[in-house]
N, C-alpha and C positions, 0 to 999 in steps of 0.2 A: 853219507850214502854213496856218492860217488866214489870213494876210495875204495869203499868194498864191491860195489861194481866194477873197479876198474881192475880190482885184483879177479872178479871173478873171469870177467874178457882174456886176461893174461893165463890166467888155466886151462880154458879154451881153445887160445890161439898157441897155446904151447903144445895140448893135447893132438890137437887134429893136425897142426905140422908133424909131430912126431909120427902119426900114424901114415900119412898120407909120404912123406919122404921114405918111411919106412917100405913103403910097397914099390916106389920107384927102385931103391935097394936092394930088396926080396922080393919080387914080383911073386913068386910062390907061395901065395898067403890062403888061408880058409877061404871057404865059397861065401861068396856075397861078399869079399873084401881086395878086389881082383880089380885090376885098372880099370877106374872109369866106371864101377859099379854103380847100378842105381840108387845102393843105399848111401853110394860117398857121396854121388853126384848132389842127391837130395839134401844129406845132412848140411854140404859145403853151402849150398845153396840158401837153405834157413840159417846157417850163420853169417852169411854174408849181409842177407836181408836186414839179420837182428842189430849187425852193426851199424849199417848205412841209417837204419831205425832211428836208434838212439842220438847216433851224430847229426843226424836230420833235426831229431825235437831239439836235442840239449845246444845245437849250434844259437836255433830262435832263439832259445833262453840268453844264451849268454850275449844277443844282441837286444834281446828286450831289458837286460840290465844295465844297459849302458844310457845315459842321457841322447836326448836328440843331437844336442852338440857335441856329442864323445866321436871324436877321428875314428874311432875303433868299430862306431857302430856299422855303417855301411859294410866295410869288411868281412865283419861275422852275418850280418843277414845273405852276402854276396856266398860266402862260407856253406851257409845254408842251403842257398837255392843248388846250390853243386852239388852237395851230398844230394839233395832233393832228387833233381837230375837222373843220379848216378843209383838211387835208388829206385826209381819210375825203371831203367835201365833193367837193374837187374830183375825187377819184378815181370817184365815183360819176355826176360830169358826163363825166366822161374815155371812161364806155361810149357817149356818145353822141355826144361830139366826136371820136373815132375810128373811129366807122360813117357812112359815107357816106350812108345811107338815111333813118338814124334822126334826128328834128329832139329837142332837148331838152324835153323838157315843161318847163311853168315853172307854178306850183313842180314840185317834184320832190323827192326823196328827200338830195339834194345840200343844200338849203336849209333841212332841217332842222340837219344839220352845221354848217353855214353860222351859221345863226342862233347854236345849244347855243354856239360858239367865243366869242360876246360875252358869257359871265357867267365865263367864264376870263380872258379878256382884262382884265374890268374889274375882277376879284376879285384881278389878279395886278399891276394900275396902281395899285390902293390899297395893296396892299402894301406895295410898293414905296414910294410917299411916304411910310407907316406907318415902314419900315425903315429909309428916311432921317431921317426926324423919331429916331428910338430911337438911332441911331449919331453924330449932332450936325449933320449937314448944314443948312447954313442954307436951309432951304425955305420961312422965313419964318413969322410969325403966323398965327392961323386967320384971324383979319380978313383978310390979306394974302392966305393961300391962297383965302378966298372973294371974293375981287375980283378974282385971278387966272381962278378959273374961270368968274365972271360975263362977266367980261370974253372970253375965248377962245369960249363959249358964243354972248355978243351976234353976234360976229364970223362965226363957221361959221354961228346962224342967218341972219344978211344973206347970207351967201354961197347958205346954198343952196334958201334961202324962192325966188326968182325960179324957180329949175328947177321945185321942187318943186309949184307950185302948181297947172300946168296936171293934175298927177297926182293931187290931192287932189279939183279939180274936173272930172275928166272920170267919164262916168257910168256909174252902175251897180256892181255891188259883186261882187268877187272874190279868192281866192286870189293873184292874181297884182298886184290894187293893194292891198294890203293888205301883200303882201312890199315894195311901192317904196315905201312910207313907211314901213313898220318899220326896213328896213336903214338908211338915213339917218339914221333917231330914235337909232338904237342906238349909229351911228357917233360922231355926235353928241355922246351920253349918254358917250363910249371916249374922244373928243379933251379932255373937259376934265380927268381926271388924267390924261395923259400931255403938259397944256401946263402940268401941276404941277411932273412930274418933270421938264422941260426948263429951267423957272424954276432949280429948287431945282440941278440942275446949268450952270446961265449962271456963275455965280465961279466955275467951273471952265473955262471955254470955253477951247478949242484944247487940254483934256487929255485923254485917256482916256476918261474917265468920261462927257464931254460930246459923245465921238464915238458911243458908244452909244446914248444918250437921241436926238442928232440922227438917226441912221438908224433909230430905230422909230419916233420921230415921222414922221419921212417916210412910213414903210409905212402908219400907220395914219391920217394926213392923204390918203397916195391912194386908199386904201383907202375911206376915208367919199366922195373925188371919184367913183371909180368909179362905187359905188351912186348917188350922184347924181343922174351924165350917165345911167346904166344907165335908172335908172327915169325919166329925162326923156324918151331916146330911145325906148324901147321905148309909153313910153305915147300918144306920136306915130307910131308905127310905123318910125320912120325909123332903118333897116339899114345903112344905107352907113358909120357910122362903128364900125362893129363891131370894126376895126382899133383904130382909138382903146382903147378900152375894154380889147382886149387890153394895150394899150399900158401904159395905167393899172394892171391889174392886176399887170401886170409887175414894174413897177417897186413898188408895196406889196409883196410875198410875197418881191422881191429884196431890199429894204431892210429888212425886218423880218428876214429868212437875215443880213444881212449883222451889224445890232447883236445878233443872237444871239452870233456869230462873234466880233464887236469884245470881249464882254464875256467870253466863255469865253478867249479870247488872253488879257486882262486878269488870271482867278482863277487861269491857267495859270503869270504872270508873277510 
């Protein structure tokens, strides 16, 4: 059941990238498919929902499979309450992406959600390296783990210090720049245990175990892009790639649904 679910998310999240970068390419598309239309805005928005959904239920599952004493269980319940979070978040942007009238405030009610999901997220990443290190995975020395994360750290800041700069220096002081460098810092602060747990499952590459780690690293690698471009663009004012963004988030809340999925197939198996 999950593998055809998971193929079906990948047709999806292949489809609505394709269309959506498509219009940042060719802006000159048919009516009603024109930057930021109501009908992208909505559809992006019911698939975003549909994933945080799934990853929401199927995360509980696969910590209701775990014994009380399984290292793993806190984690995945931690796992959950983030996508939870993260989807209360989007649900609460969703009154405004489904009214025609209404523009979103920013911040908003949504970004509180938004935010609260990053001490799940990174309370449910140490875990996890925790539960690996306790069961014998080789995840390496602490030397080894702290040069792992030096290293991944050096890397994301060179990537996203260039975006980020014009938003540090542009003037005056608000709620709404003060969110475009938080969300970055946080993501940030998320990608280097989960470039642990991708380490500590590399001798395992092309099994199981390493399909799961590779699909939430992906969600939470596009997930820090998002916010990125989000707050590069917006602090430029420049709307046109709104599609893009949708695009990006897409594929994060698809891929993060999907190693939910991959891992609960797994304690199913």
């Amino acid at each position: 059941m999950e593998r055809r679910v998971e193929i079906l998310f990948w047709i999806v999240i292949a489809a609505l990238v394709a269309l959506f970068t498509a219009q940042v390419a060719a802006p000159r598309l048919p009516a009603g498919l024109g930057f930021a239309s109501p009908v992208d805005v909505r559809v992006a928005c019911t698939v975003k929902l549909l994933f945080l959904l799934v990853g929401t239920v199927t995360a509980f599952r696969c910590a209701a499979r775990l014994g009380l004493d399984n290292p793993a269980r806190p984690p995945w319940i931690a796992t959950a309450l983030g996508l939870f979070s993260t989807l209360v978040g989007q649900a609460n942007l969703a009154r405004y992406q489904f009214s025609p009238r209404i523009e979103a405030p920013y911040p908003s009610l949504a970004d509180f959600f938004y935010v609260t999901a990053y001490p799940f997220f990174f309370v449910a990443l140490i875990g996890f390296v925790r539960a690996y290190a306790l069961v014998g995975y080789p995840i390496g020395s602490l030397r080894e783990r702290w040069r792992w994360a030096a290293g991944a750290t050096a890397v994301a800041i060179v990537v996203a210090l260039p975006l980020l700069l014009p938003v540090v220096r542009s003037p005056g002081l608000s709620g709404a720049k003060a969110l475009n460098v938080v969300y970055p810092a946080l993501d940030l602060i998320l990608l280097i245990p989960t470039f642990l747990l991708l380490r500590a499952s590399l001798p395992l590459r092309g099994g199981r175990v390493w399909l799961v780690w590779g699909a939430l690293l992906t969600g939470f690698v596009f997930m820090g892009v998002g916010d990125v471009l989000f707050a590069y663009f917006s602090t430029l004012g420049i709307a046109s790639v709104d599609p893009l963004l949708h695009a990006t988030y897409i594929v994060s809340y698809g891929s993060l649904a999907v190693g939910v999925l991959r891992q609960h197939a797994l304690l199913a198996s």
